[in-house]
VEXKOLLUM-161748 format. One line per field, with one value per residue: residue number from 1; residue in three letters; x, y, z of N, C-alpha, C in turn. Coordinates in Angstrom, 3 decimals, padded with zeros to 6 digits. Layout:
BEGIN
seq NUM,...
type ala,...
n.east X,...
n.north Y,...
n.up Z,...
ca.east X,...
ca.north Y,...
ca.up Z,...
c.east X,...
c.north Y,...
c.up Z,...
END
This chain:
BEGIN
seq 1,2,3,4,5,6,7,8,9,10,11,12,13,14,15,16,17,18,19,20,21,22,23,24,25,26,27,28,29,30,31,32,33,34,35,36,37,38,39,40,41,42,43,44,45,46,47,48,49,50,51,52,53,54,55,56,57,58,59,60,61,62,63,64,65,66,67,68,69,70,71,72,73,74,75,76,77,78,79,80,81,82,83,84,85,86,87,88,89,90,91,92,93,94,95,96,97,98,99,100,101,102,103,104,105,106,107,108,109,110,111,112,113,114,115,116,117,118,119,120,121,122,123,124,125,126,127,128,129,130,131,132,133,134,135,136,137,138,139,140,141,142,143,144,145,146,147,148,149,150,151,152,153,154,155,156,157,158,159,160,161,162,163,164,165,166,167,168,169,170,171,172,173,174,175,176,177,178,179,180,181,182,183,184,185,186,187,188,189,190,191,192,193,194,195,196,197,198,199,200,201,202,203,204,205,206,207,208,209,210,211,212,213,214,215,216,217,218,219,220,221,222,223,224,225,226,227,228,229,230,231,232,233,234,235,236,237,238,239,240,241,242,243,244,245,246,247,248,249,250,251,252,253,254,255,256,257,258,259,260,261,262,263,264,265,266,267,268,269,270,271,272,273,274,275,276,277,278,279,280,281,282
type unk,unk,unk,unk,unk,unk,unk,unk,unk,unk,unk,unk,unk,unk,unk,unk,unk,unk,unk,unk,unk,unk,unk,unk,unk,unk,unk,unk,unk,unk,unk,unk,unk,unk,unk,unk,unk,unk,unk,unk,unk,unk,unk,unk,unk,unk,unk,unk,unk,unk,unk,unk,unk,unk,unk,unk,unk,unk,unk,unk,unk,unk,unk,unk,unk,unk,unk,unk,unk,unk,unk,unk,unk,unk,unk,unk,unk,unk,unk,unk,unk,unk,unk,unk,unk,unk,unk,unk,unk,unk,unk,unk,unk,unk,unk,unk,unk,unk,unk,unk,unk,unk,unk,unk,unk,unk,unk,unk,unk,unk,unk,unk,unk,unk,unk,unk,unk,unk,unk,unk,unk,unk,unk,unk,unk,unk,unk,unk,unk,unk,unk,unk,unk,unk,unk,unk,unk,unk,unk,unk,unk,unk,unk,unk,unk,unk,unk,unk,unk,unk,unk,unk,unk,unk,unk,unk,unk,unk,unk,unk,unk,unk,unk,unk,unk,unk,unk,unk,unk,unk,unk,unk,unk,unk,unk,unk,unk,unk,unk,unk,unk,unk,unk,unk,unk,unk,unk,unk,unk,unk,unk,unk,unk,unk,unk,unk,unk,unk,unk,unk,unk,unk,unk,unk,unk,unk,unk,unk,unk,unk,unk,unk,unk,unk,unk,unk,unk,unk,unk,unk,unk,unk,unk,unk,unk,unk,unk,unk,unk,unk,unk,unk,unk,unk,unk,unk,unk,unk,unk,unk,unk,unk,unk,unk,unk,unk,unk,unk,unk,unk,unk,unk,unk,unk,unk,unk,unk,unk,unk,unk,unk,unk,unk,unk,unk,unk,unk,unk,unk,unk,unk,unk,unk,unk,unk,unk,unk,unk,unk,unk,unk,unk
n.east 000.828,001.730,004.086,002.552,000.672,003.605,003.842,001.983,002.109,004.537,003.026,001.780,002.964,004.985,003.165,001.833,004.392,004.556,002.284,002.638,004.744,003.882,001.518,003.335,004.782,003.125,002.124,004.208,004.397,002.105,002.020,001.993,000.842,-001.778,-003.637,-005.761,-007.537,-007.168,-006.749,-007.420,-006.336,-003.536,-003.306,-001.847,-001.072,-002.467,-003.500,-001.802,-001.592,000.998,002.680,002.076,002.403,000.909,000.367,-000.331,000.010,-000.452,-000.355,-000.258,-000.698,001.636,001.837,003.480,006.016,008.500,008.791,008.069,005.372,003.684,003.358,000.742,-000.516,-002.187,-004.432,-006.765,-007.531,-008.680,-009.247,-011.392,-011.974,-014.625,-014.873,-013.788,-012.519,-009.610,-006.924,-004.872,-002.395,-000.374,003.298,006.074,008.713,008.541,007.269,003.763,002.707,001.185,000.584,-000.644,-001.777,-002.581,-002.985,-004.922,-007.218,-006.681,-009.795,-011.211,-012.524,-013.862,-015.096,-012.726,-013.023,-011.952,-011.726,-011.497,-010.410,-009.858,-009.023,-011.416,-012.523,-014.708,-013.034,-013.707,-013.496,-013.554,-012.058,-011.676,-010.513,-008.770,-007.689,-004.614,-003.458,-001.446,002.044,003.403,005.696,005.905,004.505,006.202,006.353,008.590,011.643,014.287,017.928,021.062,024.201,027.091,029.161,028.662,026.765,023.212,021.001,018.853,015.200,012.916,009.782,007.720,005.233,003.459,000.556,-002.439,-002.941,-004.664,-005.494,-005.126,-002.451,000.322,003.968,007.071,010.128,012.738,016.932,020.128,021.322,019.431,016.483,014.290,010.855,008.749,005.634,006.536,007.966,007.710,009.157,009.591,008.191,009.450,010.809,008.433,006.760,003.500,000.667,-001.822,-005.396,-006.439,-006.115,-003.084,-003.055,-002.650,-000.859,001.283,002.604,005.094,005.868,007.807,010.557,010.139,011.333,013.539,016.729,018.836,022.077,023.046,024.271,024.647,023.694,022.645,020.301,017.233,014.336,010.430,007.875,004.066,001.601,-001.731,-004.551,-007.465,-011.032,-011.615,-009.154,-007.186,-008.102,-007.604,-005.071,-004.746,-006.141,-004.194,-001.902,-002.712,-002.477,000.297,003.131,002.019,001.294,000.984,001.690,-000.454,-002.426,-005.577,-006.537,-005.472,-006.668,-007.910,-007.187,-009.626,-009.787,-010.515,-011.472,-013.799,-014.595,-012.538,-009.517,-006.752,-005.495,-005.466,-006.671,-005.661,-006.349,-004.467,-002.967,-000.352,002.028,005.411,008.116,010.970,013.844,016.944,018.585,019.208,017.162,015.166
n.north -001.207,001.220,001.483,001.809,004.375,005.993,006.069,007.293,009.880,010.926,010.578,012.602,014.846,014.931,015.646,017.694,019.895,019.441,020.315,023.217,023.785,023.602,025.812,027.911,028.654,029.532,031.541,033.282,033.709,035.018,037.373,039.992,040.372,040.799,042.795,043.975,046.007,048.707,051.925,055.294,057.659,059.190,060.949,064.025,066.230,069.744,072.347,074.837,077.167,078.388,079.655,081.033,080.128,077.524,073.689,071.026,067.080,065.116,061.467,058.824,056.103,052.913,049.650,048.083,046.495,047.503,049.755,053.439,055.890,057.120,060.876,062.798,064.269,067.519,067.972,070.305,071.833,073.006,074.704,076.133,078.343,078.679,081.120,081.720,080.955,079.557,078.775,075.448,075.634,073.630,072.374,074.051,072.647,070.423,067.375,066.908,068.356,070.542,074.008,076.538,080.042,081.965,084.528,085.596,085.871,082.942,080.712,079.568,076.634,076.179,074.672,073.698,073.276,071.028,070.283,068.591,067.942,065.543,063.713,063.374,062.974,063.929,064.329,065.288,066.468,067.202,069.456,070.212,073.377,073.463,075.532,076.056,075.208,077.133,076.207,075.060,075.269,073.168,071.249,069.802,067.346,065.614,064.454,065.627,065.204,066.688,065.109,064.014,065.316,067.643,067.863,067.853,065.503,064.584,062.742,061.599,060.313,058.436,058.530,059.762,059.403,060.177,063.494,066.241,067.476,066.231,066.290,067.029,066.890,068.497,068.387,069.662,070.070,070.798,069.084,068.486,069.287,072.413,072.253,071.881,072.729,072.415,069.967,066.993,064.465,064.302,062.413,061.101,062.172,063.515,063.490,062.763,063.151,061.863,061.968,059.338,056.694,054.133,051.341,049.098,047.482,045.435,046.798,047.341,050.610,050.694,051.130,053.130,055.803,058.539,060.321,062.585,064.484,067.317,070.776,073.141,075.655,075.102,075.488,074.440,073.633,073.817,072.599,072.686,071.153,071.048,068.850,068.029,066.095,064.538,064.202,062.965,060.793,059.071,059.145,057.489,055.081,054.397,054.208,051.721,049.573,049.867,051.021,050.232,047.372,043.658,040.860,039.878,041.575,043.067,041.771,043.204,046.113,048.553,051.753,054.393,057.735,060.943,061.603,061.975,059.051,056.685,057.409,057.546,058.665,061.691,064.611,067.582,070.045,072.542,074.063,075.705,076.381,077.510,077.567,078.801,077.303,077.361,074.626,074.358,075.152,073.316
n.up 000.000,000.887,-001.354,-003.484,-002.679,-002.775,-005.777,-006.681,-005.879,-006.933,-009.661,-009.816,-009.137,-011.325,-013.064,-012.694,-012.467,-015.182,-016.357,-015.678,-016.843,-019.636,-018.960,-018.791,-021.402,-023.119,-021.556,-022.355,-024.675,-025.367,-023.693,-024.603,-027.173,-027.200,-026.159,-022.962,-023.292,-025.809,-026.141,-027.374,-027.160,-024.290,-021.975,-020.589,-017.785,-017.358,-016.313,-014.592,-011.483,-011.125,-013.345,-016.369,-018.384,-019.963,-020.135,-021.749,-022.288,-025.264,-026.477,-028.254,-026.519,-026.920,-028.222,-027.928,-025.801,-026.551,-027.795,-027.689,-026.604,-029.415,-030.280,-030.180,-033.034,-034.709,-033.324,-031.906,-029.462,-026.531,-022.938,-020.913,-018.358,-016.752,-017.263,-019.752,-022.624,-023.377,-025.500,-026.710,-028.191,-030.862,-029.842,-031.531,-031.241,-029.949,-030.273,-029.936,-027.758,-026.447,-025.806,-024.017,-022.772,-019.949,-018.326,-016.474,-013.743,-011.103,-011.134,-008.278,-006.764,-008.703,-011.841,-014.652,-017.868,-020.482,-023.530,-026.594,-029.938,-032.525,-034.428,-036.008,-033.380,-030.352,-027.490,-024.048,-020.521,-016.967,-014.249,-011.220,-009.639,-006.757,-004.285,-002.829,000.195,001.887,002.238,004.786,008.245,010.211,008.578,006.306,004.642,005.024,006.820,008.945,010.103,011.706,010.859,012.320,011.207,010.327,008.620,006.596,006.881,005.073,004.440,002.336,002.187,-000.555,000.317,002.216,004.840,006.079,006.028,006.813,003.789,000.477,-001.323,-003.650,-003.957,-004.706,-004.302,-004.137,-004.658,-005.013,-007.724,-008.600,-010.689,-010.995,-010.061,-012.998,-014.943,-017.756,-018.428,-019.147,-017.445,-014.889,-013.064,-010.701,-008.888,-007.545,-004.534,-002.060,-000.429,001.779,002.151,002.901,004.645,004.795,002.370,002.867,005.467,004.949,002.406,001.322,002.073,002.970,001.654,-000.420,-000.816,-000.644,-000.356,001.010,001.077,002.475,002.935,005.264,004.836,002.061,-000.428,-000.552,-002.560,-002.212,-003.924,-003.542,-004.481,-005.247,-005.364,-006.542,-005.734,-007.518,-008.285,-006.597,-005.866,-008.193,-008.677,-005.819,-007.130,-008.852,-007.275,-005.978,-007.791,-008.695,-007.373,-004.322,-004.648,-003.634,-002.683,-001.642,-003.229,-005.310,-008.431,-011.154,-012.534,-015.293,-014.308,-014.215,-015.987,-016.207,-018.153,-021.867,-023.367,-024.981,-023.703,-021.616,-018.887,-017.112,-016.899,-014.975,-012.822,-011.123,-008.366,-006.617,-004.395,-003.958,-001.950,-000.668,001.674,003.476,004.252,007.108,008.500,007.770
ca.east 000.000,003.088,004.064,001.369,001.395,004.746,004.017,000.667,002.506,005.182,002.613,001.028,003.980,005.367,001.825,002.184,005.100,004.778,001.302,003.014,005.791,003.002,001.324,003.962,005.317,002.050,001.890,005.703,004.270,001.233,002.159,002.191,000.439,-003.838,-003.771,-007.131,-008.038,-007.009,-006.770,-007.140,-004.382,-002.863,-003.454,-000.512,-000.799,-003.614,-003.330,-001.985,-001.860,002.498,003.289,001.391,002.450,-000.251,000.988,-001.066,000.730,-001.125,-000.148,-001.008,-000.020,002.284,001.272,005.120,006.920,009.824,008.572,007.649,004.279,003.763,003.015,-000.572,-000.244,-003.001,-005.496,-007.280,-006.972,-008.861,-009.655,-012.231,-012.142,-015.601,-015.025,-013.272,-011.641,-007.623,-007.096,-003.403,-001.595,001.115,004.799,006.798,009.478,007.827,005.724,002.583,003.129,000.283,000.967,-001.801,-001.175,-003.232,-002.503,-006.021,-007.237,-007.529,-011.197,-011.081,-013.540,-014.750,-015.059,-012.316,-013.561,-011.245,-012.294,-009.982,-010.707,-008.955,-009.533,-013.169,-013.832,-014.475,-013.312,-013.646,-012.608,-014.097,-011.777,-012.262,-009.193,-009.013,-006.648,-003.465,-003.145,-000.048,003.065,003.516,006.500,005.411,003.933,006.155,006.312,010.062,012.130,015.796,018.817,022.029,024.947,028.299,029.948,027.475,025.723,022.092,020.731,017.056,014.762,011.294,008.959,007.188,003.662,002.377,-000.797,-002.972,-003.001,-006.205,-005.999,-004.105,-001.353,001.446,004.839,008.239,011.301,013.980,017.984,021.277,021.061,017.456,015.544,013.182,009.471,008.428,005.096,006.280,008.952,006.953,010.186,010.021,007.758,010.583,010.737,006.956,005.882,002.299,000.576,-002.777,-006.120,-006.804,-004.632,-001.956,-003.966,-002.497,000.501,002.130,003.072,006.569,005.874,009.119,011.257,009.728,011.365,014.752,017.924,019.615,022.900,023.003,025.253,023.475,023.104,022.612,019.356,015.717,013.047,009.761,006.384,003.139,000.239,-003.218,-005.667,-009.197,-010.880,-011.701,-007.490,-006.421,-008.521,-007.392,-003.491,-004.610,-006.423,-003.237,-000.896,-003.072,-002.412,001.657,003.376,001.266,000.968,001.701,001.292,-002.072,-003.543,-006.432,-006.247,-004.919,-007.725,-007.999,-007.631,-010.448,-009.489,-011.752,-011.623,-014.774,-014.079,-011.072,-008.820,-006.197,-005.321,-006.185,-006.576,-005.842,-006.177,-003.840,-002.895,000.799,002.845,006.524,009.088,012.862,014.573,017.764,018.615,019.625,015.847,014.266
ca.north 000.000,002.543,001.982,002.495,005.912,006.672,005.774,008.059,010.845,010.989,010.653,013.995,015.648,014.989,016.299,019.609,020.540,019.697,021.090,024.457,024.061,024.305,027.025,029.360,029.283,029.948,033.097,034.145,033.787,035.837,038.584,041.705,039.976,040.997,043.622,043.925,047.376,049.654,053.499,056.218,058.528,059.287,063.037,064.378,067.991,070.766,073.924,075.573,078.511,079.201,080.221,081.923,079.236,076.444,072.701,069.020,066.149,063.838,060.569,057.656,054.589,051.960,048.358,047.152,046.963,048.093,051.513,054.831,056.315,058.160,061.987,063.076,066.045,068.215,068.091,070.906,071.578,073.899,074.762,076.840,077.986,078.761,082.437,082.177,080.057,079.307,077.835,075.269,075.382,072.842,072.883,074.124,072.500,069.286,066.954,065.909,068.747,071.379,074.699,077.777,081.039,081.870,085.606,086.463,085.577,081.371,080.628,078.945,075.951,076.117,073.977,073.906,072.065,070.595,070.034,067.698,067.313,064.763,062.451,063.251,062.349,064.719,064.043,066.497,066.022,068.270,068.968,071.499,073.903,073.475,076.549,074.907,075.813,077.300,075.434,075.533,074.424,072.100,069.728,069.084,065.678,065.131,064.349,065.772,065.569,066.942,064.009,064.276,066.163,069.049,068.291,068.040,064.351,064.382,062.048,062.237,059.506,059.186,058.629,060.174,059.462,060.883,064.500,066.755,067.643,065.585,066.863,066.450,067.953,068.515,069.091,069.764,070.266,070.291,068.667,068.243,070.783,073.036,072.033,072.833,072.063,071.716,068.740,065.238,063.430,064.557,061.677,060.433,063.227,063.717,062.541,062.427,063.448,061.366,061.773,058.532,055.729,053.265,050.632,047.635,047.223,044.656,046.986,048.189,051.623,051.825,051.651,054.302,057.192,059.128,060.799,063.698,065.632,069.226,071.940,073.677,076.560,074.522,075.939,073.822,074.411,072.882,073.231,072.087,071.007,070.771,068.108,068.130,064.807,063.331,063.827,062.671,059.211,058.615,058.523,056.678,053.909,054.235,053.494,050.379,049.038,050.238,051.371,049.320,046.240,043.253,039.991,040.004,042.656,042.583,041.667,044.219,046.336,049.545,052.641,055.185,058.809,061.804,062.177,060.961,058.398,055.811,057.867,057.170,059.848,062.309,066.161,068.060,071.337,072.497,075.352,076.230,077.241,077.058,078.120,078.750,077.109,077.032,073.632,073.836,075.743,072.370
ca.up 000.000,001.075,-002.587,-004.302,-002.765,-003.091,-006.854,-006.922,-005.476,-007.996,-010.606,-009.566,-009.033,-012.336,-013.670,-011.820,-013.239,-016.818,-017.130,-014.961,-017.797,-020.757,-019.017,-018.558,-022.435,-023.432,-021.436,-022.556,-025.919,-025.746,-022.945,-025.182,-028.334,-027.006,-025.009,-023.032,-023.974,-026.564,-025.770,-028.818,-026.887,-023.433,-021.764,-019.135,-017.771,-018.117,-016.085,-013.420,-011.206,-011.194,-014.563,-017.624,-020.073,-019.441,-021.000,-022.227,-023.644,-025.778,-027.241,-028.427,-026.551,-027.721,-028.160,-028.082,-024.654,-026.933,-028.303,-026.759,-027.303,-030.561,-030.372,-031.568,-034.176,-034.814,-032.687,-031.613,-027.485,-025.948,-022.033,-020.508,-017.006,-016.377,-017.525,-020.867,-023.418,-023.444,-026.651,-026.651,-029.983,-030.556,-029.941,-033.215,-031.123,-029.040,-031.066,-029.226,-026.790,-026.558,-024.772,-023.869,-022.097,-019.329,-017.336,-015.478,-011.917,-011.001,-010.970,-007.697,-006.330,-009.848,-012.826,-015.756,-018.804,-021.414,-025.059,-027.460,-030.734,-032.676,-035.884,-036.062,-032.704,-029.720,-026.217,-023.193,-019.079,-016.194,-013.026,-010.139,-009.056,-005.690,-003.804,-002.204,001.485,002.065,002.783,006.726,008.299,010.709,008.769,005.409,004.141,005.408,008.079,008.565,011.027,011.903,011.385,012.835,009.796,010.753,007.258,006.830,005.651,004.945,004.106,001.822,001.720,-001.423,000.362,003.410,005.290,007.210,005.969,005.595,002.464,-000.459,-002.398,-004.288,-003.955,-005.485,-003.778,-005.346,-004.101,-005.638,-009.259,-009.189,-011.257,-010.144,-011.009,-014.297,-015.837,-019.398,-018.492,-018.415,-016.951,-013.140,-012.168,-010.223,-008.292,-006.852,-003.380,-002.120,000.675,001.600,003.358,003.273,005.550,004.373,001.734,003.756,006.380,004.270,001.423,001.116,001.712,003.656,000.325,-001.609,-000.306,-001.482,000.896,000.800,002.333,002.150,003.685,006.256,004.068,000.833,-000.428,-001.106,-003.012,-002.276,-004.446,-002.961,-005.433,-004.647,-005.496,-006.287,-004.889,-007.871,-009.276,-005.659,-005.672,-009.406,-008.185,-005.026,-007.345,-009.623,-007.101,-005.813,-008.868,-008.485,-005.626,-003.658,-005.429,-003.457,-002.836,-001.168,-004.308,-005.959,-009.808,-011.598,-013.704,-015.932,-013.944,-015.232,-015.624,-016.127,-019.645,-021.763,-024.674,-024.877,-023.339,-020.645,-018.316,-016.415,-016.874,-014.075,-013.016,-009.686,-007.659,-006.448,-003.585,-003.536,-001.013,-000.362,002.597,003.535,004.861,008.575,008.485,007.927
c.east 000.866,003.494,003.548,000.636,002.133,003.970,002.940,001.198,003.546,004.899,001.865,001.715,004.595,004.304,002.025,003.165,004.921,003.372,001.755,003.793,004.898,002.850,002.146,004.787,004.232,002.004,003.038,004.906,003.198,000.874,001.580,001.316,-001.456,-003.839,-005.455,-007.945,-006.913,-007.140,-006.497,-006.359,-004.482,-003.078,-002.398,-000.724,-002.355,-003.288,-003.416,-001.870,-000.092,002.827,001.945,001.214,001.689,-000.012,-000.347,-000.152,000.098,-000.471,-000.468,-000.035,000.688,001.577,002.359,005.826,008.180,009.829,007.937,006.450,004.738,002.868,001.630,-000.341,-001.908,-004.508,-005.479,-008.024,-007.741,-009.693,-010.334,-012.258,-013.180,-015.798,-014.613,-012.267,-010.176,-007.361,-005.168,-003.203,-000.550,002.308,005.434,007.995,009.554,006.735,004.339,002.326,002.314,000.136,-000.592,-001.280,-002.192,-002.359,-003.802,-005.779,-007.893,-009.561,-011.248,-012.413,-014.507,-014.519,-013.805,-012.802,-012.864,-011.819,-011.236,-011.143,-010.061,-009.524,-010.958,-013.702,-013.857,-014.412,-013.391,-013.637,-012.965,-013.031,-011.736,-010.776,-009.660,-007.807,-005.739,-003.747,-001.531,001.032,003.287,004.807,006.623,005.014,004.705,006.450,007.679,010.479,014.217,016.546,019.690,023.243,026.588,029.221,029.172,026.787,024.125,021.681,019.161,016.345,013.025,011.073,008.196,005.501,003.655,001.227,-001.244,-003.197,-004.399,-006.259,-004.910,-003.391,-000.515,002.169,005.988,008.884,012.879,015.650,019.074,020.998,019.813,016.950,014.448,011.955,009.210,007.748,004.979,007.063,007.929,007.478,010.575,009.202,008.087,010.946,009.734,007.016,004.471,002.023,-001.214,-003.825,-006.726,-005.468,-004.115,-003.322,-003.453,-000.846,001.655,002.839,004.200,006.391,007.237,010.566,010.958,010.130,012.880,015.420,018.373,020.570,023.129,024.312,023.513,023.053,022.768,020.763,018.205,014.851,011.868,008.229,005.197,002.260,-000.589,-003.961,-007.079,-009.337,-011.060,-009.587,-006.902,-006.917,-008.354,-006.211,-003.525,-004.849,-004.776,-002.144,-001.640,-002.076,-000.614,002.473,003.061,000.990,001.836,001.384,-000.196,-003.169,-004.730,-005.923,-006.162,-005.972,-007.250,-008.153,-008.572,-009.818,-010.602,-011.913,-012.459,-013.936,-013.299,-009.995,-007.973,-005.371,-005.717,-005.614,-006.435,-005.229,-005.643,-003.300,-001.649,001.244,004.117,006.982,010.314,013.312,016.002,017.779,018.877,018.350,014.682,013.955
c.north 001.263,002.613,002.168,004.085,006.784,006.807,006.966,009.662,011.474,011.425,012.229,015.209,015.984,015.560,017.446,020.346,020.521,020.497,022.747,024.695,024.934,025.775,028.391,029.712,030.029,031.205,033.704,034.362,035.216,037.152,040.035,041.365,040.688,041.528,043.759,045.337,048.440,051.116,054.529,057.033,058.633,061.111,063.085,066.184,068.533,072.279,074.139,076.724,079.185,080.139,080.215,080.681,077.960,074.792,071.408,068.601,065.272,062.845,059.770,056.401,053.501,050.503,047.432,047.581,047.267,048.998,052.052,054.735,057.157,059.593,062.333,064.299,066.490,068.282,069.674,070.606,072.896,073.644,075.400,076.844,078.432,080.688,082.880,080.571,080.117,077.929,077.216,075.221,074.264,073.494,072.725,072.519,070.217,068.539,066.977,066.938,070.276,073.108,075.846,078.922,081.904,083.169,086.711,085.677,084.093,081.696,079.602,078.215,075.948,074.794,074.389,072.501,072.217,069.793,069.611,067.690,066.775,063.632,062.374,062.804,063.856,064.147,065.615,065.962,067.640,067.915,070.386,071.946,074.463,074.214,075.322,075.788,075.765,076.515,076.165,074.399,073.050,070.874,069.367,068.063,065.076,065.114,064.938,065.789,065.867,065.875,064.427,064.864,067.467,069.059,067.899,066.917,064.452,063.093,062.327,060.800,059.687,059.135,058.791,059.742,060.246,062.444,064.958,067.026,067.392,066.482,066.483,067.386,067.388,069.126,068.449,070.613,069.963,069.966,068.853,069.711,071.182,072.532,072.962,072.120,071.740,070.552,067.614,064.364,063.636,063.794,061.662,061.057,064.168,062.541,063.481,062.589,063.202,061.715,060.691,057.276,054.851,052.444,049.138,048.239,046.208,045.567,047.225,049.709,052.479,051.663,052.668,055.629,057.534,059.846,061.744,064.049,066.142,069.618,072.815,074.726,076.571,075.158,074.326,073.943,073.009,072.940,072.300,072.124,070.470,070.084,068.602,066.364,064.306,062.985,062.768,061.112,058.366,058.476,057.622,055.267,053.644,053.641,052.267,049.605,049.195,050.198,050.383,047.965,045.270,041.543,039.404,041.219,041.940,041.881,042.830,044.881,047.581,050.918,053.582,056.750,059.833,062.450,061.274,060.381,057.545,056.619,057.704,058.528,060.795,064.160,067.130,069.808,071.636,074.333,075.150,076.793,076.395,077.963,077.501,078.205,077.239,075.400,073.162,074.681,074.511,071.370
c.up 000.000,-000.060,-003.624,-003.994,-003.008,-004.602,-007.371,-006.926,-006.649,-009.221,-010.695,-009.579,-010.429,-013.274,-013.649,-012.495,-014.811,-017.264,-016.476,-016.298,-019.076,-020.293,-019.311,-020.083,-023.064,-023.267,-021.604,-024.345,-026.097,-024.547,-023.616,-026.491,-028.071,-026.141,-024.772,-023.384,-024.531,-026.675,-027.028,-027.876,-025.301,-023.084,-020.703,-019.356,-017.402,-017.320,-014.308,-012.667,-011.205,-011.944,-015.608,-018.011,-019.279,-020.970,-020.889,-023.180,-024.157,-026.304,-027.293,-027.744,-026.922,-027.130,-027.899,-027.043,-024.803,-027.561,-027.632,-027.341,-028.539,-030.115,-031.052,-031.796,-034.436,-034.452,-031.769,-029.673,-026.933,-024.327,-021.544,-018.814,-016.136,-016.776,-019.438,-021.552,-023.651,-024.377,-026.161,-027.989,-029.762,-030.715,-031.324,-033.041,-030.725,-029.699,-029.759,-027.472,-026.906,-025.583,-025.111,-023.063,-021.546,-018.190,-016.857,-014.113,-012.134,-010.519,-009.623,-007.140,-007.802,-011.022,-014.593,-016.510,-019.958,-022.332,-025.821,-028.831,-031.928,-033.458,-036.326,-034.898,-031.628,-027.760,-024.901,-021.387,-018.294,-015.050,-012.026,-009.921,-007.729,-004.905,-002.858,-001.049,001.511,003.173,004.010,007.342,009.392,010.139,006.997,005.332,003.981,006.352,008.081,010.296,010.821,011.885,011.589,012.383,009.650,009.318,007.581,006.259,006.230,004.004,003.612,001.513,000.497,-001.122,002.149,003.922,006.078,006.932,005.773,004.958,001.613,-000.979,-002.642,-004.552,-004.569,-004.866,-003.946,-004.560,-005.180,-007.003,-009.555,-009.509,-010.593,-011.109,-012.145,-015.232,-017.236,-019.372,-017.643,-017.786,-015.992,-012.501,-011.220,-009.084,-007.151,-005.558,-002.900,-000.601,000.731,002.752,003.791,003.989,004.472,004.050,003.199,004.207,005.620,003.385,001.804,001.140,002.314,002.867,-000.461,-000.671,-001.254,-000.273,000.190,001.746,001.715,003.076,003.919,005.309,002.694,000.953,-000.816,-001.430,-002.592,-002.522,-003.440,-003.717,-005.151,-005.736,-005.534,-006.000,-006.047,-008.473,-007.974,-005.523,-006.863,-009.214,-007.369,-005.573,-008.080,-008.274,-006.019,-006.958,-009.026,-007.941,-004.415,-004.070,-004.866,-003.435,-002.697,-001.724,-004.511,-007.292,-010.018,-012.703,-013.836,-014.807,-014.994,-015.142,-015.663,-017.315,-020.448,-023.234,-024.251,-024.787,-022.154,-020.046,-017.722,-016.253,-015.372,-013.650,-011.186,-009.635,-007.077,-005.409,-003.650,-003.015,-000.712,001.172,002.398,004.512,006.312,009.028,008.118,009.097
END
């Protein structure tokens, strides 16, 4: 009887793996081949209260985890901020890279509404500009000490909890550029400041941060950008799905943004405070 188990056991085992083997060429084969949804273009940007020059980037998605998106050309971009129209033209310079120029008073707690139109179709994306509360020094979204070389090493998480009211900041030292909404390549650079708690205790949220040493009088800049609720619960689902993503996730689905049509992305309209430190002032 003992070997006619052994023998059973074996036989199951050797099952397991070879049908594990099939499966998994299968899905090397057809990873990138059927994607489950198809997106007519990509939005990044829309308008905020710092600077005049007001930026959107459109493009179209790639289907190949070995090419960039492609740039959309001539589409017609215009924003409205409940008082007036702010048409974007494209960049002579920047394919796919839509700029406007915007020098009255923010419409605050109000409605901006963004109009695309693009191959014959028309999409459009509503989001509220919600005033930033001014940066206070008590509570920014870092921690710093003094270490034995009298320099200054700080530390920025890239997600916060607990705050009353979301935002998203940029702070910037030494090499790092100062914020600047026409450059799409400062992801990397943004941390997050939440009113809702940590998704789960398991995640890793105590890797996602970044270090710094300064000289005490090494300067810091550090913007503060304000959320409306629906932009702030469209990053929080995004970094479920990211950031957060761990063993004990959900399945992984389509974030939605706030733009109507097959569109991926999310328009958003923000409000601005930055301020100068010196570093032995943090």
């Amino acid at each position: 009887m003992q070997e006619f188990y052994k023998r059973w056991y074996l036989f199951l085992f050797a099952a397991v793996i070879c049908f594990g083997s099939c499966k998994k060429d299968n899905l090397g084969d057809n990873l990138f081949k059927n994607p489950t949804k198809q997106y007519d273009m990509a939005i990044e940007g829309g308008f905020n209260t710092f600077t005049a020059n007001q930026y959107i980037r459109l493009t179209k998605p790639s289907l190949d985890p070995d090419s960039a998106p492609s740039p959309i050309r001539k589409a017609a971009v215009v924003v409205n901020d409940g008082r007036a129209d702010i048409v974007y033209r494209e960049s002579a310079t920047i394919p796919g890279v839509y700029m406007g120029v915007f020098r009255g008073d923010p419409n605050y707690n109000n409605a901006y509404t963004l109009n695309i139109t693009y191959n014959g179709k028309k999409y459009t994306a509503v989001d509220t500009l919600r005033q930033v509360v001014n940066i206070v020094d008590d509570f920014l979204p870092l921690s710093t000490r003094i270490n034995e070389e009298q320099k200054v090493v700080g530390v920025i998480p890239k997600h916060t909890f607990g705050y009353l009211n979301p935002n998203k900041w940029y702070i910037s030292y030494g090499d790092i550029p100062f914020w600047n909404p026409a450059q799409f390549d400062q992801n990397k650079y943004y941390s997050y400041t939440h009113f809702l708690g940590s998704p789960n205790s398991l995640y890793p949220l105590n890797t996602l941060k970044r270090s710094f040493t300064l000289g005490q009088e090494d300067f810091i800049y550090i913007s503060k950008i304000s959320l409306s609720a629906k932009y702030s619960q469209f990053l929080y689902s995004v970094f479920m799905e990211t950031d957060w993503n761990g063993l004990f996730s959900s399945v992984p689905v389509n974030v939605e943004g706030n733009v109507s049509g097959n569109v991926q992305g999310f328009f958003s309209v923000v409000d601005v405070d930055i301020r100068r430190y010196r570093a032995k002032e943090l």
